[in-house]
matplotlib code that plots the C-alpha trace (Angstrom):
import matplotlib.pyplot as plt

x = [-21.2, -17.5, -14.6, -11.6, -9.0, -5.8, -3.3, -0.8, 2.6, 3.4, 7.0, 7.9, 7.9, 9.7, 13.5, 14.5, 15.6, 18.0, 19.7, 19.3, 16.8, 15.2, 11.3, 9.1, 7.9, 4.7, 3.4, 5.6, 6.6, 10.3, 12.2, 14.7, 16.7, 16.2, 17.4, 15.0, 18.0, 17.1, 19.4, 21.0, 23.1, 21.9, 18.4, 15.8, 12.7, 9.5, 5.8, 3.3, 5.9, 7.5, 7.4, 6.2, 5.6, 2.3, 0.4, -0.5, 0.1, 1.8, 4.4, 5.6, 5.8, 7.9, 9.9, 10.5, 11.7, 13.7, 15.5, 16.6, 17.6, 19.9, 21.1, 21.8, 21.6, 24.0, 20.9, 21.0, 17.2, 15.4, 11.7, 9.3, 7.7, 6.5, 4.9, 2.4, -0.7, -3.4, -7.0, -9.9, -12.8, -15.8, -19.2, -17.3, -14.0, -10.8, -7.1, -4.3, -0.2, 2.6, 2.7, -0.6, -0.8, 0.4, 3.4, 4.5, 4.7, 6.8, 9.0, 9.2, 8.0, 4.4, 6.3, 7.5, 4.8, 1.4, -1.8, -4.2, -7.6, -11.6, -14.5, -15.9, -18.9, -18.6, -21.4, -23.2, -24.0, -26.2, -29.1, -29.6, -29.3, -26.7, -24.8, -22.5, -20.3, -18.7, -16.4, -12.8, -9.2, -6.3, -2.2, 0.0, 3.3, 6.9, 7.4, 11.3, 11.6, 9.6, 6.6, 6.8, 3.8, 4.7, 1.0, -2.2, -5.4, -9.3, -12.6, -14.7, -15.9, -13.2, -10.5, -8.6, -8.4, -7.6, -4.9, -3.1, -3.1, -1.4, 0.8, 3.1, 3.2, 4.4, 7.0, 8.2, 8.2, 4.9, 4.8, 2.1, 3.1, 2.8, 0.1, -1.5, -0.4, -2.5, -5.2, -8.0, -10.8, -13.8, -16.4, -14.1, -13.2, -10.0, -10.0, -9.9, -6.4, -5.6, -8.0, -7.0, -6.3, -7.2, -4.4, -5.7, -3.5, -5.7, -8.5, -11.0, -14.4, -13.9, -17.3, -19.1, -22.3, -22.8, -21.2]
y = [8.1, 9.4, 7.9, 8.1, 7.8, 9.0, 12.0, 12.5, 14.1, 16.9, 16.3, 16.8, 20.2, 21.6, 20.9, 17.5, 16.5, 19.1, 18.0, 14.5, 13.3, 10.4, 9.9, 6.9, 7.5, 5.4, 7.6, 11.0, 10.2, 10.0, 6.8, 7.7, 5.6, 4.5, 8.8, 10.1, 10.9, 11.3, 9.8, 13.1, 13.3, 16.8, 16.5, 15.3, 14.6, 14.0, 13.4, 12.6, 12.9, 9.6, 6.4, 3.6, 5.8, 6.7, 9.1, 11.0, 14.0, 12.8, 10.3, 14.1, 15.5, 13.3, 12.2, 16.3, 16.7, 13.6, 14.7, 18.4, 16.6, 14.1, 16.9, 19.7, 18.2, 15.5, 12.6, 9.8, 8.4, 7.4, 7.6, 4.4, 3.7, 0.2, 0.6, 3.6, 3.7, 4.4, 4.1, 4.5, 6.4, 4.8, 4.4, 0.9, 2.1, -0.2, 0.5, -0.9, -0.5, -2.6, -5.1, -6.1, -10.4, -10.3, -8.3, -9.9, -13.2, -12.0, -10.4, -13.0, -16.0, -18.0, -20.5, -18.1, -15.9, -16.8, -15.2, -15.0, -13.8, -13.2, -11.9, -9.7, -8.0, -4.4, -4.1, -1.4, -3.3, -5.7, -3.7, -3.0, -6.5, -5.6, -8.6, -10.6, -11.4, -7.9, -6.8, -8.4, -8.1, -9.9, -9.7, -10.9, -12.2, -13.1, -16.6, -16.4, -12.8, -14.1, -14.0, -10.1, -8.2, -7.3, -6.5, -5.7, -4.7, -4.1, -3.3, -1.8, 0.9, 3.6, 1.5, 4.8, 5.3, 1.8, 1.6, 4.9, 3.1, -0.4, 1.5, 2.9, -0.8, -2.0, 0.4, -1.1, -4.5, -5.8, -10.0, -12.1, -13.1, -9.2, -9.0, -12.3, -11.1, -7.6, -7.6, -6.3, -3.5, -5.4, -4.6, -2.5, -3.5, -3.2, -6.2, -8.5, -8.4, -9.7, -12.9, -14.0, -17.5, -18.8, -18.8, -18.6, -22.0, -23.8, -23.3, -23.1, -21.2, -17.3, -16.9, -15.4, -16.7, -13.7, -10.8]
z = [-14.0, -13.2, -15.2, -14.3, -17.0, -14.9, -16.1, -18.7, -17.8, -20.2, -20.6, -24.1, -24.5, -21.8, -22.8, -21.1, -24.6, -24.5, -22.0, -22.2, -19.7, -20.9, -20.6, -21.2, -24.7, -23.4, -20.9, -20.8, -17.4, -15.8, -15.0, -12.0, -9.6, -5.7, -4.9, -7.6, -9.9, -13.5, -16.7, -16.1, -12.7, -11.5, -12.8, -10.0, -10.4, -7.5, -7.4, -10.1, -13.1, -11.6, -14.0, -11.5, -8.3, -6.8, -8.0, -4.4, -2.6, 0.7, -1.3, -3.4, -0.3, 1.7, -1.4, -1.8, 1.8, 1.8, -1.3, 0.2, 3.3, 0.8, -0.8, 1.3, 4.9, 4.7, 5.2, 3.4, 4.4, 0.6, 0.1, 0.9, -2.3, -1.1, 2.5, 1.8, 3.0, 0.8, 0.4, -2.5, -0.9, -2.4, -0.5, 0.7, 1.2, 0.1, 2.3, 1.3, 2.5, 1.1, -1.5, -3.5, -3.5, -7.2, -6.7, -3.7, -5.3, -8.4, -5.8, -3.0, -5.1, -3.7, -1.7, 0.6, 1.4, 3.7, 3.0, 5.4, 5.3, 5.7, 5.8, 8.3, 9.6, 10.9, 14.3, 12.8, 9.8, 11.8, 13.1, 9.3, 7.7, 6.0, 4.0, 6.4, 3.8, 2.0, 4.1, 3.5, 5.1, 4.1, 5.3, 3.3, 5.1, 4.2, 5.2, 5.0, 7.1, 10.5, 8.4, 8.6, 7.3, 3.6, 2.6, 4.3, 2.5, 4.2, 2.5, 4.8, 6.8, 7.7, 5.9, 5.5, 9.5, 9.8, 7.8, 8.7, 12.0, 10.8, 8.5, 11.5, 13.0, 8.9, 8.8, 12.4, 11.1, 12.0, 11.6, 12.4, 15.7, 17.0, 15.1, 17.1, 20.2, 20.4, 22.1, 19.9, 20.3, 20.8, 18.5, 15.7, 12.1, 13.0, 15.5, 12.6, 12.1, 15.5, 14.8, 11.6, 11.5, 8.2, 5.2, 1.7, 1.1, 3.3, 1.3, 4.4, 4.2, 5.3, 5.2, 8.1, 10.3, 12.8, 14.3]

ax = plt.figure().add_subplot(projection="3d")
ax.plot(x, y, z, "-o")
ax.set_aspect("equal")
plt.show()
């Protein structure tokens, strides 16, 4: 049994108080604005330590180039923090690259956004038996934008390669007609997001007969 309980930042005892950075007293970690600027004007701060941000590796590093390239080659480009792609590598893996469902209706508000989704069944699975109905995908679009892609999330085989893939097309501006208009890769778990037809509004059955 593995349980993972997350990290604390150790950010008490290394002078920030002195100079007046502020912390959240919650967690240790550092509020800091859209340029990863601390209370403190000259303080920056990147990666882990960020209240709010994600936790991973690649986001530190691009964040971390980004900012010398602010600050010293006369850029002005700001981190992503919303369209990363990311995925949990359990026996089933789960990808996922913009906004969750919840946090895209605080932002955008229910009545603007269309959800659609199902279930799918990857090939391989059915020369095993495998259950027809544990895969999922699900895009979640912006209704008022050209119902542009805001949100797309798989659980399946090679979600991580999957979702690398339709992260590029997000950070183009990938809607739902684009998305519609590929032509898929006949028989791939990716294919399913160029069929998807049912919103969750609708209420229909996503549940799958066959391959």
């Amino acid at each position: 049994v593995l349980i993972a309980i997350g990290r604390d930042a150790c950010t008490r005892n290394i002078g920030l108080q002195t100079i007046g950075v502020k912390i959240n007293e919650k967690n240790g970690k550092v509020p800091v604005n859209d340029e990863e600027q601390t209370t403190v004007p000259y303080v920056y701060a990147i990666g882990d330590i960020l209240d709010g941000k994600l936790e991973l590796t690649p986001v530190a590093i691009q964040a971390g180039r980004l900012l010398a390239q602010r600050l010293y080659g006369g850029s002005s480009r700001k981190c992503d923090y919303i369209n990363v792609p990311t995925t949990v590598f359990t026996p089933l893996e789960y990808g996922s690259c913009g906004y969750p469902e919840e946090k895209a209706v605080e932002e955008y508000g229910k009545q603007n956004l269309e959800v659609y989704h199902t279930l799918f069944w990857p090939l391989e699975w059915t020369v095993p038996g495998r259950d027809n109905n544990t895969c999922y995908a699900k895009i979640i679009c912006n209704k008022q934008d050209n119902n542009r892609v805001i949100g797309l999330h798989i659980l399946g085989p090679n979600a991580g390669e999957v979702t690398q893939g339709f992260a590029a097309a997000i950070k183009c501006g990938l809607t739902k007609e684009l998305l519609d208009e590929t032509i898929g890769i006949h028989p791939t778990c990716a294919e399913v997001f160029t069929t998807m037809d049912i919103t969750k509004s609708s209420g229909q059955d996503i549940t799958q007969k066959g391959c």
